[in-house]
Jmol script that loads the backbone (N, CA, C; Angstrom):
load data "model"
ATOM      1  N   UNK A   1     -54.718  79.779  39.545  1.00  0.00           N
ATOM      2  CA  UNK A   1     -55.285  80.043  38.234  1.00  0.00           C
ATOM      3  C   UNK A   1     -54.251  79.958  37.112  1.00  0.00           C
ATOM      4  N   UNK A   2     -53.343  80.357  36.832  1.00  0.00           N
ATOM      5  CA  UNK A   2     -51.749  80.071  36.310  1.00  0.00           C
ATOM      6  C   UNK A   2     -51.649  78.614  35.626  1.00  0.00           C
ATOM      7  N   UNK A   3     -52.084  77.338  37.071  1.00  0.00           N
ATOM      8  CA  UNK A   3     -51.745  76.352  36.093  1.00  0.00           C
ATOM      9  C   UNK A   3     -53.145  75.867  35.884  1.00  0.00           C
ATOM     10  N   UNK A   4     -54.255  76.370  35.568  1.00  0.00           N
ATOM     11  CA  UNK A   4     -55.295  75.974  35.113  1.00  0.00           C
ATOM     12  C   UNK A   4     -55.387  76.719  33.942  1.00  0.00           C
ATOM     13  N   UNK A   5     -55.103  77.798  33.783  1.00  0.00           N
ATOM     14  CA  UNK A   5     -55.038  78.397  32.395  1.00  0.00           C
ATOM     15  C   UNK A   5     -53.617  77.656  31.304  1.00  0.00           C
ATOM     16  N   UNK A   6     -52.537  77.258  32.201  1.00  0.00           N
ATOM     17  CA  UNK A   6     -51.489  77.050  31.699  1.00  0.00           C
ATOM     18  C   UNK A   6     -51.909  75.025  30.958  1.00  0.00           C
ATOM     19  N   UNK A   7     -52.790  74.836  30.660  1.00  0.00           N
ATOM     20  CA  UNK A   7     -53.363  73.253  30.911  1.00  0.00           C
ATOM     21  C   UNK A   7     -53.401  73.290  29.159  1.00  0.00           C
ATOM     22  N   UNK A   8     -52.841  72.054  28.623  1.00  0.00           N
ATOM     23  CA  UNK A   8     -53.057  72.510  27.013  1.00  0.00           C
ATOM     24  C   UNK A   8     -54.173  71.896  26.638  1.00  0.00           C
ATOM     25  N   UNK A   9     -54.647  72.219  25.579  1.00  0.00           N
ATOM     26  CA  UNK A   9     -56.290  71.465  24.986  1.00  0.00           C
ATOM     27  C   UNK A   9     -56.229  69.481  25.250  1.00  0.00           C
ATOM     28  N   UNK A  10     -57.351  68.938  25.766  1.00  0.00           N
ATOM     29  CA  UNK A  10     -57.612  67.814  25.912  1.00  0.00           C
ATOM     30  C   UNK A  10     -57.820  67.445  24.242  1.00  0.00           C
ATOM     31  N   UNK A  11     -57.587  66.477  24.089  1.00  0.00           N
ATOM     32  CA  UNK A  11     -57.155  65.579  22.674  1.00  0.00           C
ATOM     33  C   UNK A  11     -58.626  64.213  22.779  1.00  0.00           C
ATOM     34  N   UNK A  12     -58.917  64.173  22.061  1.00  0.00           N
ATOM     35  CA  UNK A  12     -60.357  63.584  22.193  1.00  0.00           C
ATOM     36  C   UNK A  12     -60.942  63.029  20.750  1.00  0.00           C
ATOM     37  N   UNK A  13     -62.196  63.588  20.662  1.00  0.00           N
ATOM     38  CA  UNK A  13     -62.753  62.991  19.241  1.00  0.00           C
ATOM     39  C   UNK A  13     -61.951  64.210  18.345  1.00  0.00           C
ATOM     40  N   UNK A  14     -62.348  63.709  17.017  1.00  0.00           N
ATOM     41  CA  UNK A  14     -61.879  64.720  15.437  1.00  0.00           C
ATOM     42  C   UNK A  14     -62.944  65.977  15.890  1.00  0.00           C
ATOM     43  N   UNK A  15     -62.104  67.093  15.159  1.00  0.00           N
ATOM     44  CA  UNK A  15     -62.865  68.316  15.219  1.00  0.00           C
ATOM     45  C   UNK A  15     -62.006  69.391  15.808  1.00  0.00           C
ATOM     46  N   UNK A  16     -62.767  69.722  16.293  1.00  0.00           N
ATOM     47  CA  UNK A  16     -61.963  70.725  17.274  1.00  0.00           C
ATOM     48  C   UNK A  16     -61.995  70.265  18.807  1.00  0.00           C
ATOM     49  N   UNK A  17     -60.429  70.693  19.280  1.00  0.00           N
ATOM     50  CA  UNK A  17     -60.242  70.294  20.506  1.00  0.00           C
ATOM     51  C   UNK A  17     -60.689  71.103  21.627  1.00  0.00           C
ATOM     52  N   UNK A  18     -61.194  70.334  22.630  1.00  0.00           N
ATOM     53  CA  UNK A  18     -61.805  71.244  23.700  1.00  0.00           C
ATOM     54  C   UNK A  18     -60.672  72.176  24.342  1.00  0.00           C
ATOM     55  N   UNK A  19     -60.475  73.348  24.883  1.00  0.00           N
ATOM     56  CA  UNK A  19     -59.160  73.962  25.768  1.00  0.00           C
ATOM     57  C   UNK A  19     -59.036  73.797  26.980  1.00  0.00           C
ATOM     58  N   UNK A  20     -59.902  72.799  27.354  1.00  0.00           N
ATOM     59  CA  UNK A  20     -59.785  72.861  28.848  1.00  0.00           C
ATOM     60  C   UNK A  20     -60.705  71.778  29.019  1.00  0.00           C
ATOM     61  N   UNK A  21     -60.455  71.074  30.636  1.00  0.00           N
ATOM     62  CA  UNK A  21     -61.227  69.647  31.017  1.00  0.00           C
ATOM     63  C   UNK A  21     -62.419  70.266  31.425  1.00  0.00           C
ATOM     64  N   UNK A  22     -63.917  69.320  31.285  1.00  0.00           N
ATOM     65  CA  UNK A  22     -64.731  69.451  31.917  1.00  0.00           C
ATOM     66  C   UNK A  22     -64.924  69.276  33.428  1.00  0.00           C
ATOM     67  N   UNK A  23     -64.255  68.914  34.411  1.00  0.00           N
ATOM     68  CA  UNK A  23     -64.407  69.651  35.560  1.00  0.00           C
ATOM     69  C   UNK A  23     -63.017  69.380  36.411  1.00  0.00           C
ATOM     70  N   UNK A  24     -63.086  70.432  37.642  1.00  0.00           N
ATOM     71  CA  UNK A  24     -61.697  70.124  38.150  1.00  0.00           C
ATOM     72  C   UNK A  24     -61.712  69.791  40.171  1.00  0.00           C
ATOM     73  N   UNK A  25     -61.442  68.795  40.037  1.00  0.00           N
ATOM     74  CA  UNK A  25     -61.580  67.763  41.443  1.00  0.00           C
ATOM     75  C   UNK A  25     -60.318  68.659  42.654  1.00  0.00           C
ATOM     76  N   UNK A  26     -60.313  69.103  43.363  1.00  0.00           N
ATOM     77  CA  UNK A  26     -59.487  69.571  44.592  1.00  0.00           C
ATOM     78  C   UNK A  26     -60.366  69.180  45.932  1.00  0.00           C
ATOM     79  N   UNK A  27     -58.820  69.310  46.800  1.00  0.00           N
ATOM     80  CA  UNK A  27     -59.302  68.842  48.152  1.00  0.00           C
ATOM     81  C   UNK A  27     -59.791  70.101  49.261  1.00  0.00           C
ATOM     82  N   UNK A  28     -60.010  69.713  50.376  1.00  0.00           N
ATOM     83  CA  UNK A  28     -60.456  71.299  51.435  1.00  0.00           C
ATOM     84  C   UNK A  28     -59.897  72.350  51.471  1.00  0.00           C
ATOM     85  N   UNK A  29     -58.460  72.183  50.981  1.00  0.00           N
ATOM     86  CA  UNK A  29     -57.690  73.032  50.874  1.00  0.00           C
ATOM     87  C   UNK A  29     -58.405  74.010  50.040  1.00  0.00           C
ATOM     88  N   UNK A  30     -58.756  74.072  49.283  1.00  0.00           N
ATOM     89  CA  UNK A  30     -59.479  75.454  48.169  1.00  0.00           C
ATOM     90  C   UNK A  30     -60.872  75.488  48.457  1.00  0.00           C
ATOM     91  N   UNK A  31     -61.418  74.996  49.452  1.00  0.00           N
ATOM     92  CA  UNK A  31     -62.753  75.268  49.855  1.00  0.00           C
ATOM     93  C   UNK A  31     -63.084  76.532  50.358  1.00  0.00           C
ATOM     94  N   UNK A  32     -63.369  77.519  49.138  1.00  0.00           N
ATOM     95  CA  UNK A  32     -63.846  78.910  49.637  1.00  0.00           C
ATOM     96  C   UNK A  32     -64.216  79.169  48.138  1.00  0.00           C
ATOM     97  N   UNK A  33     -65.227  80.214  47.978  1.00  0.00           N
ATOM     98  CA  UNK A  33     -66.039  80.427  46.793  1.00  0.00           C
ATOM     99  C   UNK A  33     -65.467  81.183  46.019  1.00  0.00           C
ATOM    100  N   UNK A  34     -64.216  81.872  46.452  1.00  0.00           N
ATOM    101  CA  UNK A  34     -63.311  82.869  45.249  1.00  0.00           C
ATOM    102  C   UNK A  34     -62.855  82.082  44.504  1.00  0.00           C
ATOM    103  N   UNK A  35     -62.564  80.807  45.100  1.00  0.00           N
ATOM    104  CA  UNK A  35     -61.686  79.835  44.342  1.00  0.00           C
ATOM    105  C   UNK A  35     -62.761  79.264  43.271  1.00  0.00           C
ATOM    106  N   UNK A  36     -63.869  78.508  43.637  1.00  0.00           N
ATOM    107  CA  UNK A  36     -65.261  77.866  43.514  1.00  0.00           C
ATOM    108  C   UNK A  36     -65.330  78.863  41.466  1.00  0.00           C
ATOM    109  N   UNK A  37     -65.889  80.251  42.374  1.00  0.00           N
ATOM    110  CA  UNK A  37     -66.447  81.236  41.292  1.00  0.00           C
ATOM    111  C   UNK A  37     -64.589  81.924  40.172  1.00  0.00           C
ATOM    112  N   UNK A  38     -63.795  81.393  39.992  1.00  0.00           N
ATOM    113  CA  UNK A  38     -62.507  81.805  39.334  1.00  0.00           C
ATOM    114  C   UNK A  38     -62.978  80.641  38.907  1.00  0.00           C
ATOM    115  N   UNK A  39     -62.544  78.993  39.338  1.00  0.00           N
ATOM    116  CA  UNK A  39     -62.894  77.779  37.926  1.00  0.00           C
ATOM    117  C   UNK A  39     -64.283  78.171  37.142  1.00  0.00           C
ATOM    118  N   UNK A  40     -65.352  78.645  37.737  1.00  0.00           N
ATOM    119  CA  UNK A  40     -66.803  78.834  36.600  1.00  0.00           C
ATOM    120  C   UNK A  40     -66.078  79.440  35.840  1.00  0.00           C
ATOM    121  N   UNK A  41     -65.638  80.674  35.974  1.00  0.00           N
ATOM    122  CA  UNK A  41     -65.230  81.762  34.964  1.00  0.00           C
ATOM    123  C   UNK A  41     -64.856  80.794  33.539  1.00  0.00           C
ATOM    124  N   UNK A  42     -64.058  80.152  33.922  1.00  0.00           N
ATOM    125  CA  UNK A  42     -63.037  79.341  33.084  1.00  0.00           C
ATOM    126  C   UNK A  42     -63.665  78.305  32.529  1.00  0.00           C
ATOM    127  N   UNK A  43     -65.039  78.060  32.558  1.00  0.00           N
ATOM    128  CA  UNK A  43     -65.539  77.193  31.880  1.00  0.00           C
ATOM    129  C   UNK A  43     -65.614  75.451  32.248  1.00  0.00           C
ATOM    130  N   UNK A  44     -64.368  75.705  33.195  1.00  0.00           N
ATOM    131  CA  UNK A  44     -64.498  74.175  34.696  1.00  0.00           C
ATOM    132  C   UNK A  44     -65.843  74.584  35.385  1.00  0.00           C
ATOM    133  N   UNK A  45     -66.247  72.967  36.065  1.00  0.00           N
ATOM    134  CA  UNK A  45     -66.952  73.295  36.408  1.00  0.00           C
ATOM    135  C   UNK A  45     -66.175  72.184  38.217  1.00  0.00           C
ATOM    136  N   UNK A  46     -66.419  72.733  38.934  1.00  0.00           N
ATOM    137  CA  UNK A  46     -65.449  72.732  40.299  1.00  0.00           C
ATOM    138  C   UNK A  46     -65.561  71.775  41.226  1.00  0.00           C
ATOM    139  N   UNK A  47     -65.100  70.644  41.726  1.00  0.00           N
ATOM    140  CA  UNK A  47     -65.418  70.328  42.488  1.00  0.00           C
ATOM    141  C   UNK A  47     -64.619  69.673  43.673  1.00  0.00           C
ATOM    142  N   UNK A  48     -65.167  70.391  44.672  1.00  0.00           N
ATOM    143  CA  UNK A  48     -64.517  70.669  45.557  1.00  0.00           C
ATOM    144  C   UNK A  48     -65.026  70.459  47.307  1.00  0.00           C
ATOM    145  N   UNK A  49     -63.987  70.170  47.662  1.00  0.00           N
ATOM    146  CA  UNK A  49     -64.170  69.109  49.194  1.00  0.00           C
ATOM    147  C   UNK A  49     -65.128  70.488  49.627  1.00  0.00           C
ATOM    148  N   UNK A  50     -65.975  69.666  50.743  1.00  0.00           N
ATOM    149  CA  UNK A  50     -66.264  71.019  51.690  1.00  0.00           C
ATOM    150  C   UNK A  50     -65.751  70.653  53.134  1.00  0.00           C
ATOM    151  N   UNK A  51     -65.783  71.892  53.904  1.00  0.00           N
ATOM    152  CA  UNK A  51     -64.629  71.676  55.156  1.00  0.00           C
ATOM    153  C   UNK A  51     -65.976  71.317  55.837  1.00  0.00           C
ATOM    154  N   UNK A  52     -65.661  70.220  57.218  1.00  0.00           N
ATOM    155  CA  UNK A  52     -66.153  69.924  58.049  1.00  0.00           C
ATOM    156  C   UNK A  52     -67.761  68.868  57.378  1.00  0.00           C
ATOM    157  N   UNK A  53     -67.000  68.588  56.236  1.00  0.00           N
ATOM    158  CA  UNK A  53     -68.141  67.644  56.123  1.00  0.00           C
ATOM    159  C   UNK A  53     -67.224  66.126  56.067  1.00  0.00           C
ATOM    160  N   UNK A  54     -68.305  65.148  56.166  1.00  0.00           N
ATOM    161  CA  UNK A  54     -67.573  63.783  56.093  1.00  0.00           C
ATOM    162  C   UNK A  54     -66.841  63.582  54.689  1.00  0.00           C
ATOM    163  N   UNK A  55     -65.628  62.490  54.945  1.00  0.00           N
ATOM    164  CA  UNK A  55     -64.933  61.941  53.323  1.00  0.00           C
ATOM    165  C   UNK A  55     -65.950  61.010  52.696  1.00  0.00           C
ATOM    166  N   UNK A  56     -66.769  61.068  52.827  1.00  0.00           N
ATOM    167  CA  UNK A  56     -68.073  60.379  51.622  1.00  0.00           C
ATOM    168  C   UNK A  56     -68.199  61.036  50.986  1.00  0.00           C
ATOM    169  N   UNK A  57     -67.325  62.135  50.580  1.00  0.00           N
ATOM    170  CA  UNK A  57     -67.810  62.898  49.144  1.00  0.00           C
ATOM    171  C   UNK A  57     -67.854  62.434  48.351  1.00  0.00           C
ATOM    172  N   UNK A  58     -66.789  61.167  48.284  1.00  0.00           N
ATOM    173  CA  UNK A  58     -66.750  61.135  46.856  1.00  0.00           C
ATOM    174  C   UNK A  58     -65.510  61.421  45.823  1.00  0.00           C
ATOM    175  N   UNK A  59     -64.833  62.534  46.433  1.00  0.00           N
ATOM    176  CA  UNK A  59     -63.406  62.597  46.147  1.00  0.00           C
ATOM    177  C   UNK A  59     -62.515  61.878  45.871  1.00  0.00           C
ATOM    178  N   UNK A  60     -61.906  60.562  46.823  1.00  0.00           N
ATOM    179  CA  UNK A  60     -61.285  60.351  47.249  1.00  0.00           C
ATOM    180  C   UNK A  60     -60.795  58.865  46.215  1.00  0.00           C
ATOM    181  N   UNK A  61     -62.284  59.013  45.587  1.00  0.00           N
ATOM    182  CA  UNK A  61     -61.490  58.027  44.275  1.00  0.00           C
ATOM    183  C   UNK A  61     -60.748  58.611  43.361  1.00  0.00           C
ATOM    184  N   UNK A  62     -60.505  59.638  43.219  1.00  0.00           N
ATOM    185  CA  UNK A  62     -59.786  60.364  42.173  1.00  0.00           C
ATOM    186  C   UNK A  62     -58.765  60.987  43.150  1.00  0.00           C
ATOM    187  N   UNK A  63     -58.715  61.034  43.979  1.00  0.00           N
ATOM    188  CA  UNK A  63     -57.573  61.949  45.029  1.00  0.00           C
ATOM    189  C   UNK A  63     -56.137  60.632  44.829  1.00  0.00           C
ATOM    190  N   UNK A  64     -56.737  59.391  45.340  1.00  0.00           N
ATOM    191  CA  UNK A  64     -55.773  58.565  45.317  1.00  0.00           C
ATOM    192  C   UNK A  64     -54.238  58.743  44.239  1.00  0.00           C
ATOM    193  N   UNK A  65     -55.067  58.741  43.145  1.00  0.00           N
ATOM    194  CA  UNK A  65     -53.852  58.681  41.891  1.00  0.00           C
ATOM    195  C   UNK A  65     -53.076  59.856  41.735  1.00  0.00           C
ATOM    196  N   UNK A  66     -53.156  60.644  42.564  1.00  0.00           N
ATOM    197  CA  UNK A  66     -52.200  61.962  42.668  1.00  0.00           C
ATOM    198  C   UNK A  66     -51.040  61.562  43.991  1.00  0.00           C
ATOM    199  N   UNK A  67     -51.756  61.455  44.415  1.00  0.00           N
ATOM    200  CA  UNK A  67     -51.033  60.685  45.846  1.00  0.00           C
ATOM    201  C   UNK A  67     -50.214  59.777  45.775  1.00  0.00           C
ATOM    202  N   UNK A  68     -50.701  58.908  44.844  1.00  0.00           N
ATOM    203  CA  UNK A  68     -49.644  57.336  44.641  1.00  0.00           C
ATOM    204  C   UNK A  68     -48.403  58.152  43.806  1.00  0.00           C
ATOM    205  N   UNK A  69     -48.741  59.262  42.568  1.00  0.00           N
ATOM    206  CA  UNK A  69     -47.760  59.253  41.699  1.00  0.00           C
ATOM    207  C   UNK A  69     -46.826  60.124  42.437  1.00  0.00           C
ATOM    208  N   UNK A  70     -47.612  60.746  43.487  1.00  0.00           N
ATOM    209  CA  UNK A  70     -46.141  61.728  44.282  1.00  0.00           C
ATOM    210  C   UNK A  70     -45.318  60.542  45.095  1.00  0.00           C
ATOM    211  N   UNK A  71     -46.388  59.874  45.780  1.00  0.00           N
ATOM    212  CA  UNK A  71     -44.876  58.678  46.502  1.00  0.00           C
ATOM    213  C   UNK A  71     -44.159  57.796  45.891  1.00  0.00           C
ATOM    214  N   UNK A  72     -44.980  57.457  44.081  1.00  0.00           N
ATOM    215  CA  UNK A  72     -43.600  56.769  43.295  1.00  0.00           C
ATOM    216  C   UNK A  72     -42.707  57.902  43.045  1.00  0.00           C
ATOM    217  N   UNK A  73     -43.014  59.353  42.595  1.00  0.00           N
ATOM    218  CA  UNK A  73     -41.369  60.412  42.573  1.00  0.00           C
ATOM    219  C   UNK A  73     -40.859  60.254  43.739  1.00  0.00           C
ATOM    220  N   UNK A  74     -41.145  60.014  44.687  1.00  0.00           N
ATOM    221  CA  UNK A  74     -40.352  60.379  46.085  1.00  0.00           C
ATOM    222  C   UNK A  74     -39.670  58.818  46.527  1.00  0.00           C
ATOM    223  N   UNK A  75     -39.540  58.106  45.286  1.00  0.00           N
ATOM    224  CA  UNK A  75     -38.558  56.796  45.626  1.00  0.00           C
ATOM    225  C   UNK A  75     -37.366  57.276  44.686  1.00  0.00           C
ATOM    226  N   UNK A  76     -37.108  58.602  44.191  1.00  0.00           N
ATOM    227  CA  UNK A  76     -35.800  59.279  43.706  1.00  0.00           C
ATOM    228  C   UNK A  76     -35.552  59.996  44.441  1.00  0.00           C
ATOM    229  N   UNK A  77     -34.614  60.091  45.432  1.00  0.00           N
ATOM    230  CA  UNK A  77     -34.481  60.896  46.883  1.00  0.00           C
ATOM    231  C   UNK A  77     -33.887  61.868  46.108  1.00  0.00           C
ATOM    232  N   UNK A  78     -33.419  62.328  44.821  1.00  0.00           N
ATOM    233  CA  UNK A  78     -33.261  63.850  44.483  1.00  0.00           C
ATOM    234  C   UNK A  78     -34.525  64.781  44.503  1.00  0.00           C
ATOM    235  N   UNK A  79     -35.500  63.979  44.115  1.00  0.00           N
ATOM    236  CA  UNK A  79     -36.832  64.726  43.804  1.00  0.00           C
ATOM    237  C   UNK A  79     -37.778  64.708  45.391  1.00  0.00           C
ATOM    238  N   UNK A  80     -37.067  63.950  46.271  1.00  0.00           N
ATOM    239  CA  UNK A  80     -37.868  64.074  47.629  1.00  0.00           C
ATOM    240  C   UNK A  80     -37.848  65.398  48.444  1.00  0.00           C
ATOM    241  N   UNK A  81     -36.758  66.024  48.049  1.00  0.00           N
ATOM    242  CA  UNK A  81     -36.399  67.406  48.707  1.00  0.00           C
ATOM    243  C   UNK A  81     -35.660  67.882  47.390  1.00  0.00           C
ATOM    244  N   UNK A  82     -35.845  69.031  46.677  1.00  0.00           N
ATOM    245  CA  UNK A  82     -35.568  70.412  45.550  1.00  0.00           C
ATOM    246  C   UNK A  82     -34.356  70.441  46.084  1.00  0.00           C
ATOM    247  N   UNK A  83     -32.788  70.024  45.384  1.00  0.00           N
ATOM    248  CA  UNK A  83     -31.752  70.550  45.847  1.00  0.00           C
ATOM    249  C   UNK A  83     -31.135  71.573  44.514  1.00  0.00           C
ATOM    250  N   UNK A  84     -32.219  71.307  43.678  1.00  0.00           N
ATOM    251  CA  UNK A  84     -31.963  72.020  42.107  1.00  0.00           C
ATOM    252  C   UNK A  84     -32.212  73.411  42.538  1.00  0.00           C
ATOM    253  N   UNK A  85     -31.628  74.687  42.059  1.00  0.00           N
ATOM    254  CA  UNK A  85     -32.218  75.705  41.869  1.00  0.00           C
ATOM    255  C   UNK A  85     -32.441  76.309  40.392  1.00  0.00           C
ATOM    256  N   UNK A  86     -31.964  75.345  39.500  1.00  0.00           N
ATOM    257  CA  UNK A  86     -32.517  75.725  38.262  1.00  0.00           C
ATOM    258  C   UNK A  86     -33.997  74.650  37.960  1.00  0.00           C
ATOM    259  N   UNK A  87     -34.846  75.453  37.378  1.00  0.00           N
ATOM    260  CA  UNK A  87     -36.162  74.683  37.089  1.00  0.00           C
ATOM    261  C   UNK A  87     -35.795  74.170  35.710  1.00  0.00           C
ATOM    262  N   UNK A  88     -35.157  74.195  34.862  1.00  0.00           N
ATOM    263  CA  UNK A  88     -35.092  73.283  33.892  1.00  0.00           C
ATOM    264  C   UNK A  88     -34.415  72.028  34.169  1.00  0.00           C
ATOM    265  N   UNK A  89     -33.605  71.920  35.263  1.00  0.00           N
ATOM    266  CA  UNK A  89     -33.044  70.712  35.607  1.00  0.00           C
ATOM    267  C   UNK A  89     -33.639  70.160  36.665  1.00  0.00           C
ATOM    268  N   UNK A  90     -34.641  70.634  37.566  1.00  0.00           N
ATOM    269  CA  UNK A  90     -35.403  69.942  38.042  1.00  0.00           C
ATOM    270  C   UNK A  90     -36.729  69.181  37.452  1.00  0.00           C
ATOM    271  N   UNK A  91     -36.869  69.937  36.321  1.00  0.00           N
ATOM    272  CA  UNK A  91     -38.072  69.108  35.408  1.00  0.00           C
ATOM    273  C   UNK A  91     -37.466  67.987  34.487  1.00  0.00           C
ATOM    274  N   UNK A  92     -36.238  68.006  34.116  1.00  0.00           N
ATOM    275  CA  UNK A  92     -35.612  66.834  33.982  1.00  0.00           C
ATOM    276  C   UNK A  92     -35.372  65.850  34.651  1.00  0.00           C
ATOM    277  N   UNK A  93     -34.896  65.974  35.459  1.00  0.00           N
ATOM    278  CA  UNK A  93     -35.058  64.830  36.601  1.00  0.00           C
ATOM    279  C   UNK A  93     -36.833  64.594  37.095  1.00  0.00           C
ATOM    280  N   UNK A  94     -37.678  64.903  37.188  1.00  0.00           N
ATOM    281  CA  UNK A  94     -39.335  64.776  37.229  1.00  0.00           C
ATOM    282  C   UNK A  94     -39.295  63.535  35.486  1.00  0.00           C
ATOM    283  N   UNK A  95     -38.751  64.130  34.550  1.00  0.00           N
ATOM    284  CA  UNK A  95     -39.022  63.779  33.283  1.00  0.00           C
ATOM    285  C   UNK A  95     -38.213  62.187  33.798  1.00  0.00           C
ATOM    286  N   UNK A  96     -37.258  62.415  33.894  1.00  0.00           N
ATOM    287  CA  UNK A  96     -36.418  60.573  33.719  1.00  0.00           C
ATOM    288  C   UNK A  96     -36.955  60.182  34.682  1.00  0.00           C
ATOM    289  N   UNK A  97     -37.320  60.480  36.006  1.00  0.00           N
ATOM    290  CA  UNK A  97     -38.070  59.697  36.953  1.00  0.00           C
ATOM    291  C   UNK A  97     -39.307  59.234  36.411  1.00  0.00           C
ATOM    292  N   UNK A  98     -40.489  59.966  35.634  1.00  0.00           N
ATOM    293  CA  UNK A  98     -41.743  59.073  35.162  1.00  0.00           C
ATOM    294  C   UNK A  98     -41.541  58.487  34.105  1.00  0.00           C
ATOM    295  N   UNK A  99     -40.007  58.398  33.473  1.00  0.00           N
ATOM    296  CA  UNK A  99     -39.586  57.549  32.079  1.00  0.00           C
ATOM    297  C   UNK A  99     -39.376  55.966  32.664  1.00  0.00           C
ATOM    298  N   UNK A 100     -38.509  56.372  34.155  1.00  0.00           N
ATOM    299  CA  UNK A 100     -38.417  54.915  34.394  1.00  0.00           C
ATOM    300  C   UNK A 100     -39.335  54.488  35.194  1.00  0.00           C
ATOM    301  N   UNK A 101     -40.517  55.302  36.227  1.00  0.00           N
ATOM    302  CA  UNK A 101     -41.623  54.602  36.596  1.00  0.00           C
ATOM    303  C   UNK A 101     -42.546  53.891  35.253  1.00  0.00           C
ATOM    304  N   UNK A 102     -42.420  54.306  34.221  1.00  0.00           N
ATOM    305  CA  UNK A 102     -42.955  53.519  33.596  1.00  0.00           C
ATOM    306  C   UNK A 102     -42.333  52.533  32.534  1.00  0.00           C
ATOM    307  N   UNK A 103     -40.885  52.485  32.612  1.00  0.00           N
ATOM    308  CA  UNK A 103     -40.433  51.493  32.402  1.00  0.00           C
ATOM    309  C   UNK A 103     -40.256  50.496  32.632  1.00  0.00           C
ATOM    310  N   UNK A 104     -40.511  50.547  34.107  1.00  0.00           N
ATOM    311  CA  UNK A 104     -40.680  49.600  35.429  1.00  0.00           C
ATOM    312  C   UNK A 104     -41.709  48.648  35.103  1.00  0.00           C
ATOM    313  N   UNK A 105     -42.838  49.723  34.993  1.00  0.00           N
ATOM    314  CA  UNK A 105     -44.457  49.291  34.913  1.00  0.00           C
ATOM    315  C   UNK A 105     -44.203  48.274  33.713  1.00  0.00           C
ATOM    316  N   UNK A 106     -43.761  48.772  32.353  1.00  0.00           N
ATOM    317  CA  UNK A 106     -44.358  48.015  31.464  1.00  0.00           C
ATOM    318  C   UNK A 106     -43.491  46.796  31.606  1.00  0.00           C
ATOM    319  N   UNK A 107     -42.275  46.787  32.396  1.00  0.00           N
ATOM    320  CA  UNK A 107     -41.173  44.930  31.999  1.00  0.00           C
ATOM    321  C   UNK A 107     -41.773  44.555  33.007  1.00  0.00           C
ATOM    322  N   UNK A 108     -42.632  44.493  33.899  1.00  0.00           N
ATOM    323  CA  UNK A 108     -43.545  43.812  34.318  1.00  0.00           C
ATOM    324  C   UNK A 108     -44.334  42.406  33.859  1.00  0.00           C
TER     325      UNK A 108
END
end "model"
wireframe off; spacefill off
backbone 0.3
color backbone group
């Protein structure tokens, strides 16, 4: 709940900005209804794998792009294993690693 509250307003049309996304995609891992009924609270609306059902949910088109962007950080073998124990210098190194994944991308 921490980094769902911690999420800054989505940027969108003029007006006023919404504070939060309209819904939030997780895998089996949070499949239990404390979790489910904490995103309602918050105005998400949840959606979420259920255990022991088939991967035709549906998920798994949106699961991908979390997945790909952790195995492009993990082609900086500092960021493959935390040898930082300060968190401001590990979010720096996170920061120049997606400066040059997408530096990459765009001299393409």
């Amino acid at each position: 709940m921490p980094l769902i509250k911690s999420i800054p307003p989505v940027r969108g049309r003029v007006g006023r900005p919404r504070k939060r996304p309209a819904c939030l995609y997780a895998d089996r891992g949070y499949d239990h209804d404390k979790y489910r009924r904490l995103v309602w609270r918050t105005g998400i609306k949840p959606i979420i794998a259920r255990r022991g059902t088939p991967h035709g949910s549906g998920l798994g088109i949106h699961r991908w792009v979390v997945e790909r962007t952790i195995a492009l950080l993990h082609w900086f073998r500092r960021l493959r294993i935390r040898w930082e124990v300060r968190d401001d210098i590990h979010e720096a190194f996170m920061k120049l690693a997606a400066a040059i994944i997408c530096w990459r991308r765009l001299a393409r």
